[in-house]
Backbone as a ProteinNet text record, in pm:
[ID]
protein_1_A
[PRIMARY]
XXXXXXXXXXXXXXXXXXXXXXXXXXXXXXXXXXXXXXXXXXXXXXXXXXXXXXXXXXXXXXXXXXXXXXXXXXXXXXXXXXXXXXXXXXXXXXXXXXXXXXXXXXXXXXXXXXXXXXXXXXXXXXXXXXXXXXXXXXXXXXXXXXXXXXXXXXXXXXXXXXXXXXXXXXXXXXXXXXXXXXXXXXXXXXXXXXXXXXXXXXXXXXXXXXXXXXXXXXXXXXXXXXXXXXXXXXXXXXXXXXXXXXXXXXXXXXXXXXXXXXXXXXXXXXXXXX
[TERTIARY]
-1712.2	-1684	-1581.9	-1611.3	-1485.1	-1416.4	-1323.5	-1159.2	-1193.8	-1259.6	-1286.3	-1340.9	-1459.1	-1537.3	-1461.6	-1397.6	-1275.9	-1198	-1120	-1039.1	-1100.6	-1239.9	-1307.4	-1323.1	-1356.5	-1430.5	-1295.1	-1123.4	-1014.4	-988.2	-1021.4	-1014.8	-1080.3	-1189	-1288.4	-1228.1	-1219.9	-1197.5	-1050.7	-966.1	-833.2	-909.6	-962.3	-999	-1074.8	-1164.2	-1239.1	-1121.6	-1052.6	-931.5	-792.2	-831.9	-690.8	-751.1	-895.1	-974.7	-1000.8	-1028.8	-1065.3	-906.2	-812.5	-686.8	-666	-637.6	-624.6	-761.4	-879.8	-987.2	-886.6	-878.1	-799.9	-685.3	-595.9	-446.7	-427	-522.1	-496.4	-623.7	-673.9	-798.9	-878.3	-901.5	-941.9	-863.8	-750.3	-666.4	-576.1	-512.5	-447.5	-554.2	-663.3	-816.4	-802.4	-816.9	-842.7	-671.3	-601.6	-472.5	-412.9	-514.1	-453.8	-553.8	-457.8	-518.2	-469.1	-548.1	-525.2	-586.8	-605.8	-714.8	-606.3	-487.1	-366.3	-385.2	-422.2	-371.8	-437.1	-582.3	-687.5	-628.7	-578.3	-518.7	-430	-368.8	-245.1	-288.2	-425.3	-465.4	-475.2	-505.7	-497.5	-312.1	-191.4	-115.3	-14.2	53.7	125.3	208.8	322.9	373.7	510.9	564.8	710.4	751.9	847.8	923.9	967.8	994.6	1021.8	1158.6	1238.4	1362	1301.1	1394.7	1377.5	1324.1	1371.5	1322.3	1238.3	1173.1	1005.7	1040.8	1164.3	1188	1082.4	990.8	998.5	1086.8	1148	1241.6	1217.2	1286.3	1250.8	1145.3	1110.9	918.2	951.5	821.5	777.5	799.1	863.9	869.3	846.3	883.5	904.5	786.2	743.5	668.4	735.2	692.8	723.8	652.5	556.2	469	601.7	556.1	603.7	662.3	731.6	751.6	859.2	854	1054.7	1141.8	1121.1	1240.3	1271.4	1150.2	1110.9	1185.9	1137.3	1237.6	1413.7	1463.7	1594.1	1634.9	1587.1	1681.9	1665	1550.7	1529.6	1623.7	1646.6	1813.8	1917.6	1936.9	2053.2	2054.9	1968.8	1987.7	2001.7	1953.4	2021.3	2112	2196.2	2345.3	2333.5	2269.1	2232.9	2263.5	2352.8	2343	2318.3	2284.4	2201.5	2289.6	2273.9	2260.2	2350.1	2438.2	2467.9	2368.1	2340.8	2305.6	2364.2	2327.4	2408.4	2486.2	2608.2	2652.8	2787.2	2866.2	2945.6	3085	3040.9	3186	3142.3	3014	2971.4	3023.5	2972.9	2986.1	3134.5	3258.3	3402.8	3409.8	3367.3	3397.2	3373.1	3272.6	3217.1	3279.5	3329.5	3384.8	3526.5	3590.5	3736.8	3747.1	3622.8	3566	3578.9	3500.3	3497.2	3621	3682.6	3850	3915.8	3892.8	4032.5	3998.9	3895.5	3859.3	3867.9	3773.6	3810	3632.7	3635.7	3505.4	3453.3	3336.1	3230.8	3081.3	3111.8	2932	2813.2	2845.2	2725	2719.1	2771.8	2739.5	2632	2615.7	2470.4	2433.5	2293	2228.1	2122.3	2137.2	2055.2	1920	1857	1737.4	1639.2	1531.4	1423.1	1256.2	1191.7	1072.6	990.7	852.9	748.3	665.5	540.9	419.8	494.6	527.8	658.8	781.3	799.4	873.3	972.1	1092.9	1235.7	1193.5	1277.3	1324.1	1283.2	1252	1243.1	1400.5	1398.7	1526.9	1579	1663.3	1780	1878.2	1914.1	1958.5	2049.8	2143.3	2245.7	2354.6	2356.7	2482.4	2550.7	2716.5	2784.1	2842.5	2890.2	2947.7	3077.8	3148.4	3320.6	3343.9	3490.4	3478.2	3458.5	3445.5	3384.7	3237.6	3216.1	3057.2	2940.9	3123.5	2984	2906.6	2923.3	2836.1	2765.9	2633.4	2534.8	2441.4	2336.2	2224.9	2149.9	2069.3	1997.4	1885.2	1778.7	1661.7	1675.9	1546.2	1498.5	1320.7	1288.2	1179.1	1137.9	982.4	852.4	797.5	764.2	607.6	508.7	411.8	311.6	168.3	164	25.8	45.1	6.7	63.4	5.9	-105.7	-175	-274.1	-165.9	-211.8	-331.3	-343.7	-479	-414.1	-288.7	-241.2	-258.7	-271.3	-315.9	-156.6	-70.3	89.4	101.6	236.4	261.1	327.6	298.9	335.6	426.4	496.3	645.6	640.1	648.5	694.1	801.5	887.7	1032.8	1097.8	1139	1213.4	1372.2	1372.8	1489.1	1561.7	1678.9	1739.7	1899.3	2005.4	2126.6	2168.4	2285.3	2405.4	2509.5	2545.9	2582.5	2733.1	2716.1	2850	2796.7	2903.2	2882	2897.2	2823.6	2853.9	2755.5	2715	2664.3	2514.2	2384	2282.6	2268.6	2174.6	2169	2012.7	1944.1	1899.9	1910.5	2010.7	2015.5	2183.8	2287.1	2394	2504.1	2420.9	2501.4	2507.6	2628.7	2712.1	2580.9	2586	2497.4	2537.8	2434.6	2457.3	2377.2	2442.8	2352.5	2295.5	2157.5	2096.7	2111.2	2102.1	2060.9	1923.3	1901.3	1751.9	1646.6	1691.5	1607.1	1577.6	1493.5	1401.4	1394.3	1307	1261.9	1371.3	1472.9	1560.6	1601.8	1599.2	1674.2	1559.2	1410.7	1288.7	1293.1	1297.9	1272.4	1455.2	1585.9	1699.7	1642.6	1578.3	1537	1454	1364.2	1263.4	1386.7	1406.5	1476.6	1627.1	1674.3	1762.2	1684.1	1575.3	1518.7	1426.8	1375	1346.3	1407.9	1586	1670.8	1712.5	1704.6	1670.3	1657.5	1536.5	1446.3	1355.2	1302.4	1260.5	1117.7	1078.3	933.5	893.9	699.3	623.1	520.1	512.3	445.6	506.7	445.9	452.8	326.5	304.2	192.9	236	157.4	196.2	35	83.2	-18.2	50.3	-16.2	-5.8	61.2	181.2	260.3	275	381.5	352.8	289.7	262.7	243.1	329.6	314.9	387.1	494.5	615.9	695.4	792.5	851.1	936.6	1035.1	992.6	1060.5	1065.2	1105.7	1107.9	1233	1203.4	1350.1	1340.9	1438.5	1447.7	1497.7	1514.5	1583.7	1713.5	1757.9	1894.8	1919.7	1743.6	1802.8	1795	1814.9	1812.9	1719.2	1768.5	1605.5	1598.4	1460.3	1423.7	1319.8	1309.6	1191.6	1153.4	989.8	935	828.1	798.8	657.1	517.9	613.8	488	442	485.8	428.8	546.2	484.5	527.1	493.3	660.6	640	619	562.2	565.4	579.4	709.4	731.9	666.2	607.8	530.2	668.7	664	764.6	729.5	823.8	766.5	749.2	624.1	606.8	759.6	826.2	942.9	1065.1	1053.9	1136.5	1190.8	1091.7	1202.9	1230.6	1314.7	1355.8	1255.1	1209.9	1135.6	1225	1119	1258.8	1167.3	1021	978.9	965	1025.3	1007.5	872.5	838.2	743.5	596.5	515.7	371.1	413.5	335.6	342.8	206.3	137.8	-11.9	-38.7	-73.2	-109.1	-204	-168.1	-212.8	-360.9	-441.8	-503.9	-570.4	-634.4	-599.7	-554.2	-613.3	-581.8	-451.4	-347.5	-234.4	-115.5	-178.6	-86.2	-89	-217.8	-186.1	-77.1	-111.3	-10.7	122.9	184.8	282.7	344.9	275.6	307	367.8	270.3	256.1	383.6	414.2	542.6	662.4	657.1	745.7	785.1	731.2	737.7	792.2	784.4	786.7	964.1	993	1140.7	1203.6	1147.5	1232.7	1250.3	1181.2	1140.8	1262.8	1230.4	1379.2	1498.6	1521.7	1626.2	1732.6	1605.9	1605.5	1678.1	1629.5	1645.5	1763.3	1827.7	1908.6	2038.5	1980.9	2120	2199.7	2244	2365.1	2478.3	2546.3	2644.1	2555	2401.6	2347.2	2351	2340.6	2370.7	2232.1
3951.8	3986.3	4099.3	4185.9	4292.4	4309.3	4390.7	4326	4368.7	4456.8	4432.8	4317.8	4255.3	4154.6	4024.8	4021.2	3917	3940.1	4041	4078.5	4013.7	4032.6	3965	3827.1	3778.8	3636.5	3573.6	3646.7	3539.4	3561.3	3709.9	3659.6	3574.2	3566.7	3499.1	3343.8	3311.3	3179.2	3160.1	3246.2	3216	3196.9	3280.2	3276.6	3117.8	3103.8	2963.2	2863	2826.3	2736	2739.3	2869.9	2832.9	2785.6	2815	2787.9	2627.9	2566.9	2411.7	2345.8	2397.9	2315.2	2381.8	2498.5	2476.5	2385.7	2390.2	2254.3	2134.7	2091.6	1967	1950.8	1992.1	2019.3	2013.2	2082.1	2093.5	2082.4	1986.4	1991.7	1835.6	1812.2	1708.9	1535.2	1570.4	1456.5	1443	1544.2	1533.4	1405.4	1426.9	1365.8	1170.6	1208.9	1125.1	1013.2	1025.9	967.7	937.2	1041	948.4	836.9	732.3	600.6	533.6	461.2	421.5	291.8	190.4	140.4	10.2	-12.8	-137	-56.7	46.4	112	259.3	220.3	313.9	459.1	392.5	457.2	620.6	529	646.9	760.6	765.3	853.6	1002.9	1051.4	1167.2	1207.8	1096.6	1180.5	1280.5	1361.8	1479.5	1416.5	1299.7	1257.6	1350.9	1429.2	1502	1517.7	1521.8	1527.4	1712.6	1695.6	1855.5	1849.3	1966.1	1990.2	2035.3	2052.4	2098.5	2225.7	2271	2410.8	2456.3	2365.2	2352.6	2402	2336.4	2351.7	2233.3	2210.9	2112.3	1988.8	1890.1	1864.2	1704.7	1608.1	1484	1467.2	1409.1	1353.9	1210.7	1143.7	1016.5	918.3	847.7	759	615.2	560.4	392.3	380.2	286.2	208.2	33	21.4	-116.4	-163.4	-292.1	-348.4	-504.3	-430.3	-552.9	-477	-581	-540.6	-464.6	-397.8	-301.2	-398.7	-519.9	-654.5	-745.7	-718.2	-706	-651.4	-507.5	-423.6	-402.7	-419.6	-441.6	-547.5	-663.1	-839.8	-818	-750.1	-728.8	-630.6	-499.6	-442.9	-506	-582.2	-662.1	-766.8	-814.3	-938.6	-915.1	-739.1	-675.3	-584.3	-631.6	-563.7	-357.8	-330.5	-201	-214.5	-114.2	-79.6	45.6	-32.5	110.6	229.7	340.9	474.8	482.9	538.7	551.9	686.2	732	818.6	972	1085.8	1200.6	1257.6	1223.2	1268.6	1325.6	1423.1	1448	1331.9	1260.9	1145.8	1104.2	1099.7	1024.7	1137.6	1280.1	1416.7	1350.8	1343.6	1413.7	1256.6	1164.2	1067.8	1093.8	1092.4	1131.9	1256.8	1313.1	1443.5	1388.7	1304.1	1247.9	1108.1	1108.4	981.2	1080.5	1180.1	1282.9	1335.4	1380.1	1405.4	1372.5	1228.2	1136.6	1003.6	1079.2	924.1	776	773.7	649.7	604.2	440.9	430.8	438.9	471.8	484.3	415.1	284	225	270	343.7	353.7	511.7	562.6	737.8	790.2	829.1	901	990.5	1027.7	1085.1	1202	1279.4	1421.1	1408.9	1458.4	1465.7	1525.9	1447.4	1495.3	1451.9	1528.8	1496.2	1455.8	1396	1360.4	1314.7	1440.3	1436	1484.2	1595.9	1598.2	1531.5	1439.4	1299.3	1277.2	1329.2	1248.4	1065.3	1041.6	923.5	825.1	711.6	595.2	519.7	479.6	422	434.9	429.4	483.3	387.4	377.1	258.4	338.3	282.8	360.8	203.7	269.6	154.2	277.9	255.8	357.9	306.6	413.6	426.1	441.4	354.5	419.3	386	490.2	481.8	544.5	669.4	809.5	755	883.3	892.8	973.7	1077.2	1141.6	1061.7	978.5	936.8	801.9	765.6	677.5	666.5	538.1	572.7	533.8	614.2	614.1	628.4	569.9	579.8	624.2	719.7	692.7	642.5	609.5	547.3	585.7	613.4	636.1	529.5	487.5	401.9	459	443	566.7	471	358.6	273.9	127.1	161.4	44.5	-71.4	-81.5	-183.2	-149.6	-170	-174.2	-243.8	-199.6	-308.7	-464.7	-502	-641.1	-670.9	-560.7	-623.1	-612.8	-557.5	-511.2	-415.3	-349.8	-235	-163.9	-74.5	-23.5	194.9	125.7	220	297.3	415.9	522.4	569.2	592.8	641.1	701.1	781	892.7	839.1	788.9	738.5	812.8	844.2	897.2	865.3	914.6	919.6	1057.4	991.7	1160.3	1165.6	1246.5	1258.3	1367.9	1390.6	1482.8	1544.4	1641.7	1700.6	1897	1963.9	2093.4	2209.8	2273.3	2410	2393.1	2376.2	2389.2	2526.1	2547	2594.2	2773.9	2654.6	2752	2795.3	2710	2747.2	2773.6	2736.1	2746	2639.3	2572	2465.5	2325.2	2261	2164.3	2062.3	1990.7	1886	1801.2	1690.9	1592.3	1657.2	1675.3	1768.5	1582.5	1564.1	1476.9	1456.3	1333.5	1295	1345.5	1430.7	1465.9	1301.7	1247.4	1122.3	1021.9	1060.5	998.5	858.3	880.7	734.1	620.4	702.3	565.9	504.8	541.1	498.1	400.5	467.4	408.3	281.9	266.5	135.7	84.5	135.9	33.1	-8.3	38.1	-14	-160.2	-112.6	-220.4	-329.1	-322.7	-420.9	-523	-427.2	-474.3	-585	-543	-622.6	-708.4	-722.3	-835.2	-934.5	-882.1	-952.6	-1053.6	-1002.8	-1050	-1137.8	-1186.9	-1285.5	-1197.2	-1114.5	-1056.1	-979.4	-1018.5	-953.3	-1025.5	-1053	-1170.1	-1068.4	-925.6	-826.6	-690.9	-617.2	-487.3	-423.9	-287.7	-222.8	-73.7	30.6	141.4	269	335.8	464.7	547.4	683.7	793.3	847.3	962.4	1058.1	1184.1	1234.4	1389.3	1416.4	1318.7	1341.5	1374.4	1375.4	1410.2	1547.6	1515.9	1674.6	1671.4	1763.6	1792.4	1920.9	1986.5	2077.6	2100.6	1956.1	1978.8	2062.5	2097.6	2115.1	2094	2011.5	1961.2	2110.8	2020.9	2147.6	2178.9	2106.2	2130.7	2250.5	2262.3	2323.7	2246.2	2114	2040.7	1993.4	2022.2	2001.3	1848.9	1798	1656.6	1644.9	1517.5	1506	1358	1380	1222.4	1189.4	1093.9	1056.5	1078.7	1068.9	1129.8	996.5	829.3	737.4	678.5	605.4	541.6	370.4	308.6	181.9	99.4	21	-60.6	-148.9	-226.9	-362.7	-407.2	-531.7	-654.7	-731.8	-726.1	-823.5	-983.5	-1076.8	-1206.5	-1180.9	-1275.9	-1274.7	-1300.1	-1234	-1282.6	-1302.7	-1161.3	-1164.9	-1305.4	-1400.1	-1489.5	-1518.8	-1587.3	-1565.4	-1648.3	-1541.5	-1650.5	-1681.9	-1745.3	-1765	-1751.1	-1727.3	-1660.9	-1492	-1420.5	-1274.4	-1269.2	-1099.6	-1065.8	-1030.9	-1070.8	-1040.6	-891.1	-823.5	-691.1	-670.3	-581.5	-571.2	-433	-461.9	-341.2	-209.2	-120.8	72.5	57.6	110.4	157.7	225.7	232.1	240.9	421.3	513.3	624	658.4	581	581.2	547.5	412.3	357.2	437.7	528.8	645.2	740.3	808.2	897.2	853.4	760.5	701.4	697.5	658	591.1	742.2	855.4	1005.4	1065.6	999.5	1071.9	982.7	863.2	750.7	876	885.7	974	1078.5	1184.7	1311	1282.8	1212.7	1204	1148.7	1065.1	1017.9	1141.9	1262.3	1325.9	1415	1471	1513.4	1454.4	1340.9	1325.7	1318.9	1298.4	1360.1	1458.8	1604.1	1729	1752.7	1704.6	1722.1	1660.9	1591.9	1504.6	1389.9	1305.3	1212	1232.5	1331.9	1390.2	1491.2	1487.8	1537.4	1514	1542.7	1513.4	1539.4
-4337.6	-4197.6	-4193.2	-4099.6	-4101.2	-4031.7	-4024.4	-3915.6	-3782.1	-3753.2	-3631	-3572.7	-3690.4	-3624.2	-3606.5	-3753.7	-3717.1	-3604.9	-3547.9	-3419.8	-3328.3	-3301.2	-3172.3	-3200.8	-3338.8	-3316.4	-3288.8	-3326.5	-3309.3	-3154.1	-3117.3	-2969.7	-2866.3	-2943.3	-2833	-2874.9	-2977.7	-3020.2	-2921.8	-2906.6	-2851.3	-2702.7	-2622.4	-2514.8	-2467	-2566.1	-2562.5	-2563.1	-2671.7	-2653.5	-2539.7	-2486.5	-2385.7	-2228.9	-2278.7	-2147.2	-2133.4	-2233.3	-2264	-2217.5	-2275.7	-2260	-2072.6	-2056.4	-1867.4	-1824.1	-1866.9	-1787.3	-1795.7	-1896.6	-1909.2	-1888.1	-1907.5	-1854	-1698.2	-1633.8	-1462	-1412.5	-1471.6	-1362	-1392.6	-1550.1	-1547.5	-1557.5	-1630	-1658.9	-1529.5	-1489.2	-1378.1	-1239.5	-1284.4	-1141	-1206.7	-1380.3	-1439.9	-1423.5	-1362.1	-1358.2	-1238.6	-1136.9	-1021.6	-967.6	-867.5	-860.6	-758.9	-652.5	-557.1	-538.9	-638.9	-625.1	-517.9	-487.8	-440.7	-318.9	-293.8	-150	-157.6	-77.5	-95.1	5.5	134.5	225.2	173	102.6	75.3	-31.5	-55.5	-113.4	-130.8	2	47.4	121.2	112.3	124.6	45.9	102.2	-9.5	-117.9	-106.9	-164.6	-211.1	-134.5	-151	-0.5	4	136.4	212	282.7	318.9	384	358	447.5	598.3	686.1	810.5	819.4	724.6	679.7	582.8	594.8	510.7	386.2	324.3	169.9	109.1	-14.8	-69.3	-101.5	-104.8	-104.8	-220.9	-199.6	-304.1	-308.1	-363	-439.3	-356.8	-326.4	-273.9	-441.3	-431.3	-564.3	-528.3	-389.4	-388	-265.8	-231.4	-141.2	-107.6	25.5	61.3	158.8	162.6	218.7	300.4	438.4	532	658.5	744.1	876.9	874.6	936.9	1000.2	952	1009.7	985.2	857.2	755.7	673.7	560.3	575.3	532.4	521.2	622	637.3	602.8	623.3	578.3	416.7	369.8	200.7	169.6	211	159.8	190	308.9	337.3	182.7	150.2	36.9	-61.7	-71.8	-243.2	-205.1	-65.8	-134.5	-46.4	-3.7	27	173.3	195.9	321.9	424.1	559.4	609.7	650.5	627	665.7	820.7	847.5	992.1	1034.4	1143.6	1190.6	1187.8	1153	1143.6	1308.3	1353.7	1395.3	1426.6	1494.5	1456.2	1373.2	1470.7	1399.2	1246.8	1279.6	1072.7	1006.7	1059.6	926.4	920.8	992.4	989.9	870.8	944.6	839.8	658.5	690.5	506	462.9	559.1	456.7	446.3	560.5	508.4	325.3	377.1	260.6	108	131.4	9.3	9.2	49.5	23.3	-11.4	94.5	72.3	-4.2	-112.1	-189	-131.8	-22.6	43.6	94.6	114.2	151.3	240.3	249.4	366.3	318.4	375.1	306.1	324.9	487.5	590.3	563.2	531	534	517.3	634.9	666.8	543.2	575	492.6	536.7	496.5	529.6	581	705.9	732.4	590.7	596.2	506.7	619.6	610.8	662.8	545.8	593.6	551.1	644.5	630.4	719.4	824.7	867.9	934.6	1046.8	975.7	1051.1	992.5	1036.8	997.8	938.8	856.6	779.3	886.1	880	962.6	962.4	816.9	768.4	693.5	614.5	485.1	512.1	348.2	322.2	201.2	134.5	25.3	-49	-192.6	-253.2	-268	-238.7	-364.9	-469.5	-521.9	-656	-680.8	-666.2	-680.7	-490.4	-444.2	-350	-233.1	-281.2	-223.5	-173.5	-118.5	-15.1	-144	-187.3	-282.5	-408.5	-445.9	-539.7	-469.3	-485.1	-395.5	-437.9	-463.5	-466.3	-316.4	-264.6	-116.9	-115.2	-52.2	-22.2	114.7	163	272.6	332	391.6	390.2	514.6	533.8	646.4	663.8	733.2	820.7	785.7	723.8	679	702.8	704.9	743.8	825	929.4	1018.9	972.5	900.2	822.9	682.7	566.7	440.5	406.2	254.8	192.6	210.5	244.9	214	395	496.8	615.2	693.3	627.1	621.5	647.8	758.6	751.7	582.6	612.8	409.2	432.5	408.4	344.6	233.9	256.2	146.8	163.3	42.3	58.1	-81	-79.8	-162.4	-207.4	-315.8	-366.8	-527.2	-480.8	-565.1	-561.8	-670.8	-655.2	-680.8	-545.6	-537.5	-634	-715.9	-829.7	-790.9	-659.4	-614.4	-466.7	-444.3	-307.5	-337.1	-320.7	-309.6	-217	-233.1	-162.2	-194.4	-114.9	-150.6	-227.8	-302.4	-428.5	-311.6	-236.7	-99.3	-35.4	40.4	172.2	230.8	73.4	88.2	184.3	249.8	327.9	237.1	303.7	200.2	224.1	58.3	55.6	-60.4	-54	-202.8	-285.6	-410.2	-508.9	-625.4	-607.6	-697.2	-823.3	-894.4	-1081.4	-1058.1	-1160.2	-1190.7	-1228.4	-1283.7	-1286.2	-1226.3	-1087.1	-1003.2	-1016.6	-1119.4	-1151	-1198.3	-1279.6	-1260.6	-1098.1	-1000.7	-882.4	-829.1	-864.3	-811.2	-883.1	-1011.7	-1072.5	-1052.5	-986.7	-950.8	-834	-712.9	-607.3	-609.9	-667.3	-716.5	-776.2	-880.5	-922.9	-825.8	-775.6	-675.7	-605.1	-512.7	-441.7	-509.1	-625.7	-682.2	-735.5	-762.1	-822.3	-731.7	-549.3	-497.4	-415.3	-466	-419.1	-274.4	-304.5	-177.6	-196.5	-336.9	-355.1	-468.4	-376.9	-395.2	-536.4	-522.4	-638	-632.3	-723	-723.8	-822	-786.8	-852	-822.4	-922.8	-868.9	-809.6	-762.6	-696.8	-750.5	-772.5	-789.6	-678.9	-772.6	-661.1	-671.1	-728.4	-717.4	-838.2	-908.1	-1105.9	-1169.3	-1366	-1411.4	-1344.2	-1319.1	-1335.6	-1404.1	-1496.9	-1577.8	-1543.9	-1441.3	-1387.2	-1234.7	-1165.6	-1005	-950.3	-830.9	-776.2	-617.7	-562.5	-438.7	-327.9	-185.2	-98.6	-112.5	-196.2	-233.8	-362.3	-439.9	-565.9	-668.4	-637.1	-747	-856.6	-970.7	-1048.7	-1086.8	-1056.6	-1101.3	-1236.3	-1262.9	-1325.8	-1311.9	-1325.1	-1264.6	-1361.1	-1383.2	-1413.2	-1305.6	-1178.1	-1075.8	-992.8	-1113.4	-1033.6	-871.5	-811.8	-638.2	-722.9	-743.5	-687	-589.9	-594	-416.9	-482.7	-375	-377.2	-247.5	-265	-171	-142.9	-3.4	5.2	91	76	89.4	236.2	323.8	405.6	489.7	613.8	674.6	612.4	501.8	393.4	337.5	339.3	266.1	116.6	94.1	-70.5	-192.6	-262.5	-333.1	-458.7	-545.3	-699	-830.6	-757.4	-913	-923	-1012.9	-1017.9	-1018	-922.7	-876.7	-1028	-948.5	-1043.4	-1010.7	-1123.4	-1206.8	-1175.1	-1084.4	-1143	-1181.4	-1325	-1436.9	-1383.7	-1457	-1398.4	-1479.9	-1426	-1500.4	-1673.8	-1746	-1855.4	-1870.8	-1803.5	-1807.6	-1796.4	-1689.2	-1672.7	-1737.9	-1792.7	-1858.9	-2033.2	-2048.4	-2172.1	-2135.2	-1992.9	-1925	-1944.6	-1898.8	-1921.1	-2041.3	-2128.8	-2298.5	-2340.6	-2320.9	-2365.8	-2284.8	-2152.1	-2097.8	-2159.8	-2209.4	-2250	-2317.3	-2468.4	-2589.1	-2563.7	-2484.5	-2414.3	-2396.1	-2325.2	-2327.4	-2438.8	-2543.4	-2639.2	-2721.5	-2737.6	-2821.6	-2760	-2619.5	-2586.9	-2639.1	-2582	-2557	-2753.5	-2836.2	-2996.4	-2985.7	-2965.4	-2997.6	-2921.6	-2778.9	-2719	-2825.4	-2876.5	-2960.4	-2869.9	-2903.5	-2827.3	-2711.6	-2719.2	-2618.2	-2516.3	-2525.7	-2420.7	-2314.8	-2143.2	-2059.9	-1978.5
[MASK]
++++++++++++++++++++++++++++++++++++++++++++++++++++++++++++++++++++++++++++++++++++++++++++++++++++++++++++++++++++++++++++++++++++++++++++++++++++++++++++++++++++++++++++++++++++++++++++++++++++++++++++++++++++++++++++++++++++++++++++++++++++++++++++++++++++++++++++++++++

């Protein structure tokens, strides 16, 4: 063979292989991984939240099946409390809270839309005794009647890790922990610890991401999956921890392959990585 002919057959061969891996990379596994089979409904929605200013903003990570009343007596029983409303007296508060190192349980929390609809409810633990560190959910109404025959909740949960300058838009905000999913699986667990959820299962969300960034700037990373907790009918307390019902087999490879994906990081980063 001669070098020209070789030149072409390695280009074409490169061309053929980068073409097979984008089919599969973004088109077929991405189809092959998402899954709705607990909650057919929520299939077609976006699953990330938007600023006011149509920034992208947190990813959809948690779900919750049950009433408004429901909802609230189940953060009341793991310890979480709700959100005051943003107005002038809350801002002056939380910024005296952030100053003056002092607590504020209820400190409001930043508008985020989804589907374009401010938060329903928000809920927050902190950390210390400042405002700035928290972990907070906020949560939508998104199906007035689920596959369980339940109204069913999506909500964007993360922790504030400090307070400074959006990274966009320049106005003061909580700047996020990039790791999503830990706050999604403390939520879950809070409220199963409990006694306030009868299952859980997961749906597909924004998918794997390894390089998000919120309206703040902030970069995340997710596996992409939405827990939902089932909660007991009339929130009441149960005392056996919640049934688990298992992903799919495609998913639960996805998963295993993103498990790895971070151990492998968090390898190369070394120990004092952050």
């Amino acid at each position: 063979m001669g070098r020209r002919k070789l030149w072409r057959w390695l280009v074409a061969t490169a061309i053929v292989l980068a073409s097979i891996y984008l089919l599969v990379a973004y088109l077929l596994l991405p189809r092959l991984w998402l899954h709705y089979e607990h909650q057919p409904d929520l299939a077609q929605r976006p699953m990330v939240t938007r600023t006011p200013q149509d920034i992208p903003g947190d990813p959809i990570n948690v779900g919750l099946v049950g009433s408004k009343e429901d909802v609230i007596r189940s953060f009341a029983a793991a310890k979480w409390d709700p959100a005051d409303a943003i107005t002038l007296r809350s801002s002056v508060e939380i910024g005296a809270s952030v100053l003056l190192d002092r607590p504020y349980l209820e400190a409001p929390v930043s508008t985020l839309l989804f589907e374009g609809r401010r938060q329903d409810l928000a809920f927050e633990m902190p950390v210390g005794d400042s405002a700035d560190r928290r972990h907070h959910i906020r949560l939508w109404l998104v199906l007035q009647s689920g596959a369980e025959g339940r109204p069913v909740w999506l909500g964007s949960a993360s922790f504030d890790q400090g307070v400074g300058l959006s990274h966009d838009t320049g106005q003061i905000t909580h700047h996020i922990a990039p790791d999503v999913d830990a706050d999604r699986d403390l939520v879950i667990r809070d409220l199963s610890n409990a006694g306030m959820l009868v299952s859980t299962y997961q749906v597909s969300g924004v998918g794997p991401t390894v390089n998000g960034h919120n309206g703040g700037g902030d970069r995340y990373y997710t596996d992409g999956e939405v827990t939902i907790g089932v909660i007991s009918p009339n929130a009441s307390l149960v005392s056996a921890p919640p049934t688990m019902l298992s992903n799919p087999a495609a998913t639960i490879f996805k998963q295993n392959v993103w498990s790895l994906g971070l151990k492998l990081r968090d390898l190369l980063r070394g120990p004092n990585a952050k």
